[in-house]
N, CA, C and O atoms as CSV, one atom per row, in Angstrom:
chain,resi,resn,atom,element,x,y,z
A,1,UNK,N,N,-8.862,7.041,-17.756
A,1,UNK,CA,C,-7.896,6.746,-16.712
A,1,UNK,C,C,-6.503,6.641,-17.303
A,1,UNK,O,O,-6.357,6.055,-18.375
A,2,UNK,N,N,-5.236,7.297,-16.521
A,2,UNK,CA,C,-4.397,7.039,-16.737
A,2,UNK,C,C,-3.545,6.311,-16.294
A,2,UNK,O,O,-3.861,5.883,-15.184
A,3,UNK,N,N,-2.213,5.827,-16.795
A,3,UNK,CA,C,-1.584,4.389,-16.031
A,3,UNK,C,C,-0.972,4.922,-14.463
A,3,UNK,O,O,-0.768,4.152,-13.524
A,4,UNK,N,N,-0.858,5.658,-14.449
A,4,UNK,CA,C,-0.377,6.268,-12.771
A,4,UNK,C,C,-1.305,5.918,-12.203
A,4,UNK,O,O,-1.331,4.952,-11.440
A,5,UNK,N,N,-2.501,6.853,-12.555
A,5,UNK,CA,C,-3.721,5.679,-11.312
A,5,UNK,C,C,-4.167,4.652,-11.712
A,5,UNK,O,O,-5.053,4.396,-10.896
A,6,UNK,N,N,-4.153,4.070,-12.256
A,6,UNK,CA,C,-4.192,2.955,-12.235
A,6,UNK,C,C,-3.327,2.550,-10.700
A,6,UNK,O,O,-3.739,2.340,-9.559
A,7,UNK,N,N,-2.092,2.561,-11.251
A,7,UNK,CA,C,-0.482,2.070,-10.514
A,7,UNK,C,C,-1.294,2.882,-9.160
A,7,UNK,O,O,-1.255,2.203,-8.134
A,8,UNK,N,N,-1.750,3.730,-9.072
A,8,UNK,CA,C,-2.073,3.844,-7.208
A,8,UNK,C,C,-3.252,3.236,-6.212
A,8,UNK,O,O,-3.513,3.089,-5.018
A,9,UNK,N,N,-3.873,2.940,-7.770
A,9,UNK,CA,C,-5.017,2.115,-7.514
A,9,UNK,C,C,-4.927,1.481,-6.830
A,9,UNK,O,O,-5.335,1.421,-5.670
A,10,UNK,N,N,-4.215,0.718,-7.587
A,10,UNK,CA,C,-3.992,-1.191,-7.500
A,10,UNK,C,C,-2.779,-0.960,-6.427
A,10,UNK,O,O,-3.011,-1.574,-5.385
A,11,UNK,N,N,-1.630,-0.285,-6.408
A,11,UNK,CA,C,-0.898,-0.013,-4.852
A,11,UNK,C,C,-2.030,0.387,-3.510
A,11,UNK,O,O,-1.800,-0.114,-2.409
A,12,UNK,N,N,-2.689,0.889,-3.611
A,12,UNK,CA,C,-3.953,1.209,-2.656
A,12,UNK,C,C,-4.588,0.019,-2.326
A,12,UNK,O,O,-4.299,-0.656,-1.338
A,13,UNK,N,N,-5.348,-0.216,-3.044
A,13,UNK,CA,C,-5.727,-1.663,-2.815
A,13,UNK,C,C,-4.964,-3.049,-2.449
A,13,UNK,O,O,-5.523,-3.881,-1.734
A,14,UNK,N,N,-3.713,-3.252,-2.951
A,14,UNK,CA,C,-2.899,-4.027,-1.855
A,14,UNK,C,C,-2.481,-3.510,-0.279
A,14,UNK,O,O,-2.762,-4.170,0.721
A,15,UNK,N,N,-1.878,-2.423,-0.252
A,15,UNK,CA,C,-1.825,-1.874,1.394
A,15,UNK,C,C,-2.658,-2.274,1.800
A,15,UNK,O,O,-2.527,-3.323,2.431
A,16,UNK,N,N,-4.095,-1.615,1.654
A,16,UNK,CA,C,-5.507,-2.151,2.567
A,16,UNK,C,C,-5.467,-3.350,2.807
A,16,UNK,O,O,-5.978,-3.716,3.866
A,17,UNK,N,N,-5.040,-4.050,2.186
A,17,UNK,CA,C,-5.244,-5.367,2.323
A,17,UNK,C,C,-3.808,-5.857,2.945
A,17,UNK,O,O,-3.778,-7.049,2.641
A,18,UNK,N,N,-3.132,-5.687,3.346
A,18,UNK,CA,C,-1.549,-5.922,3.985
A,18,UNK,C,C,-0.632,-6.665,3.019
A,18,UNK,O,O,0.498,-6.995,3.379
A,19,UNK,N,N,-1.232,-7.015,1.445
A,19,UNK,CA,C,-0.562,-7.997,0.521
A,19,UNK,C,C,0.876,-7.767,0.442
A,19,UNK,O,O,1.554,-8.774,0.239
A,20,UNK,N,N,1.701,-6.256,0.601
A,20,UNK,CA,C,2.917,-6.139,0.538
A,20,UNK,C,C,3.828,-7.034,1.503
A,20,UNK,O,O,4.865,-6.477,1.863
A,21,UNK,N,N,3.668,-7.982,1.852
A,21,UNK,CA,C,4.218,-9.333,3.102
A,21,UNK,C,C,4.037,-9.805,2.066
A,21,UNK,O,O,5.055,-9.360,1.537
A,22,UNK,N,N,3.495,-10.448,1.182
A,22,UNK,CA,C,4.002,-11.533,0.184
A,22,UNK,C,C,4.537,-11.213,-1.090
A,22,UNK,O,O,4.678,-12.260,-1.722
A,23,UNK,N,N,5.016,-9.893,-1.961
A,23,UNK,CA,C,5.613,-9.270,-2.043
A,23,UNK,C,C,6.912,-9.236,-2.092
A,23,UNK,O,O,7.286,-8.064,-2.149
A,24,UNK,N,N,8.041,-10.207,-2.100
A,24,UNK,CA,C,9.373,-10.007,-2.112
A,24,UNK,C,C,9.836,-11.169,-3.191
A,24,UNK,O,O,9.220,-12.150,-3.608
A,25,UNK,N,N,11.245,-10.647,-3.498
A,25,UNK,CA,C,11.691,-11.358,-4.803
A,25,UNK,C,C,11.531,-12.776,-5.079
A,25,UNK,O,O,11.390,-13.240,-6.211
A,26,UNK,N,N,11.561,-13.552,-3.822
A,26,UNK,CA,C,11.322,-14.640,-3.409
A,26,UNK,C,C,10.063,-15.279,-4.478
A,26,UNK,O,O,10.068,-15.915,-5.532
A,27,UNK,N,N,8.998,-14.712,-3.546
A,27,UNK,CA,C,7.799,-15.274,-3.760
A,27,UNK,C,C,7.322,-15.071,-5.382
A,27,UNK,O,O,6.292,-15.491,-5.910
A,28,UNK,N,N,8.076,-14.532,-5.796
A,28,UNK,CA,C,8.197,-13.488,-7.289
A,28,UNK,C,C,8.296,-14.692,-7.686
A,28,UNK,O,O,7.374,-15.496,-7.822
A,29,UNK,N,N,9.420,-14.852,-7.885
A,29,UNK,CA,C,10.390,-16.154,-8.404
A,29,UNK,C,C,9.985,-17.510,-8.328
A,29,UNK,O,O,10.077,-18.345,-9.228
A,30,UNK,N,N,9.575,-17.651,-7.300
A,30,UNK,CA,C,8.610,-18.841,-7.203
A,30,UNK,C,C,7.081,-18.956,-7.779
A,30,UNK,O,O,6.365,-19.945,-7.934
A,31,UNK,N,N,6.897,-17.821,-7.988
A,31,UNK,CA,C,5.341,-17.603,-8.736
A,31,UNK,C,C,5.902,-17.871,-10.320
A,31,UNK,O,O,5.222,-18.612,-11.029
A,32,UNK,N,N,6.435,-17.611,-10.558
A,32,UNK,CA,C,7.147,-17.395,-12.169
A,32,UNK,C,C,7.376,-18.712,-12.393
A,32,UNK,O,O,6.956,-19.207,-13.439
A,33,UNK,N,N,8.067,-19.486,-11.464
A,33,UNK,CA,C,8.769,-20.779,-12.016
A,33,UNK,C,C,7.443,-21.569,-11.818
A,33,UNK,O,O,7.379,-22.605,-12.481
A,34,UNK,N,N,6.595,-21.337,-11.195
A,34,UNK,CA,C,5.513,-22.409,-10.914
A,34,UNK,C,C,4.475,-22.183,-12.448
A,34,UNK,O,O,3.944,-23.198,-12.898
A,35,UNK,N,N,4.274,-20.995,-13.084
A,35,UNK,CA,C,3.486,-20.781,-14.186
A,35,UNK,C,C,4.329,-21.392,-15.486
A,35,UNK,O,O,3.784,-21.911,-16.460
A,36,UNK,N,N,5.768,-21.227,-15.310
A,36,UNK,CA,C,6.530,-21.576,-16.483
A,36,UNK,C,C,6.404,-23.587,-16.352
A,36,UNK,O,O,6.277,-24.348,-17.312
A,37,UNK,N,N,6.491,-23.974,-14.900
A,37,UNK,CA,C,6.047,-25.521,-14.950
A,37,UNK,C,C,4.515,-25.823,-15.711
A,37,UNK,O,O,4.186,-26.647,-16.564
A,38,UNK,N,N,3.832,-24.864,-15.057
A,38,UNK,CA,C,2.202,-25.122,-16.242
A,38,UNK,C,C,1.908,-25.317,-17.657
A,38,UNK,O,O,1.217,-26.111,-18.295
A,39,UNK,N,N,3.045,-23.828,-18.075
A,39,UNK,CA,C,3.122,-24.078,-19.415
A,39,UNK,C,C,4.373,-25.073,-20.354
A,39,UNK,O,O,4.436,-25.233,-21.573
A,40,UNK,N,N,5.187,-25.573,-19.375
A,40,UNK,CA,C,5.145,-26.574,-20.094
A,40,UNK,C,C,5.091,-27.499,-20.062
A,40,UNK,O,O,5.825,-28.215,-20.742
A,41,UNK,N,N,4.085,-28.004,-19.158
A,41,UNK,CA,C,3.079,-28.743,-19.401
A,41,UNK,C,C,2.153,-29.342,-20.348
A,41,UNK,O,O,1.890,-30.493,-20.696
A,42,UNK,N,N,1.646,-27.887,-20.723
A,42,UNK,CA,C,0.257,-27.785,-21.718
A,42,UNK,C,C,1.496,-27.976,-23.150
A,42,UNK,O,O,1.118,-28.655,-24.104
A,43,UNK,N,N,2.651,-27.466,-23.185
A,43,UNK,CA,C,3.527,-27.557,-24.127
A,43,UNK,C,C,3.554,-29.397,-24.451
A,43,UNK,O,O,2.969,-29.836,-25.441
A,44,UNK,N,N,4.106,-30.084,-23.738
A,44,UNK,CA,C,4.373,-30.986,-23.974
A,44,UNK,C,C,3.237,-31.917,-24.421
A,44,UNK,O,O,3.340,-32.802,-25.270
A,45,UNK,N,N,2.102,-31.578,-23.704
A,45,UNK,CA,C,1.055,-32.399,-24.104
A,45,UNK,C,C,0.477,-32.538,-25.568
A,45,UNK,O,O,0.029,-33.559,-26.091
A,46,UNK,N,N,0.638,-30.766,-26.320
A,46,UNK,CA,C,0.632,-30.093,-27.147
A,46,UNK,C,C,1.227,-30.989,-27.842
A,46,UNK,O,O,0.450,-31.798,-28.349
A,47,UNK,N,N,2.780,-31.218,-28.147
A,47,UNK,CA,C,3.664,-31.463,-29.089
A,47,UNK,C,C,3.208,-33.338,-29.050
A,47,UNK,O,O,3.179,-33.967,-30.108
A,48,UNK,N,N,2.971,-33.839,-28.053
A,48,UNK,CA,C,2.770,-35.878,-28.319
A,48,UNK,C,C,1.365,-35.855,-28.884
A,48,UNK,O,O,1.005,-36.896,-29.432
A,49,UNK,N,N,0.316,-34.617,-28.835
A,49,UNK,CA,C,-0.607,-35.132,-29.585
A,49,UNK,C,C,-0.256,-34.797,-31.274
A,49,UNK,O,O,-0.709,-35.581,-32.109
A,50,UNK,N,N,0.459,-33.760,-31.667
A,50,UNK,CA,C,0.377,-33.438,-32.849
A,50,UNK,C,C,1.827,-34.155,-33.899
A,50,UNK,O,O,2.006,-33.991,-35.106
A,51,UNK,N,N,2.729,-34.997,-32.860
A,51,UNK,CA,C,3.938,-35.185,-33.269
A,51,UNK,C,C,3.552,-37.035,-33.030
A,51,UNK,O,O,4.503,-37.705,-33.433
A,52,UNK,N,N,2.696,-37.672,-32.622
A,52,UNK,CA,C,2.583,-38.745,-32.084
A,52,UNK,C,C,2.031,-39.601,-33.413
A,52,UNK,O,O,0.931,-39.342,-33.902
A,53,UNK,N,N,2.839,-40.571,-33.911
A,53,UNK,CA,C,2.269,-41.251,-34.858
A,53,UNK,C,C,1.464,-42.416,-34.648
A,53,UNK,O,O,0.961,-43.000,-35.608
């Protein structure tokens, strides 16, 4: 397989499914900032166990 189909694949399979409605820069952006809150999260927890005397 090559990455084009792939890319029509997986575009195919969202249409069918109407997913392009959630889809805009918005929801982008808010998906991003919500994973970057996770990780640092796991960051911080990370650094008081190994920095914690």
């Amino acid at each position: 397989m090559d990455i084009d189909n792939i890319k029509n694949k997986l575009k195919r399979f969202a249409q069918e499914r109407d997913w392009e409605q959630f889809h805009s820069h918005k929801n982008f952006a808010m998906a991003i900032a919500g994973e970057v809150g996770e990780l640092s999260e796991i960051n911080m927890v990370t650094m008081k166990v190994y920095f914690s005397f």
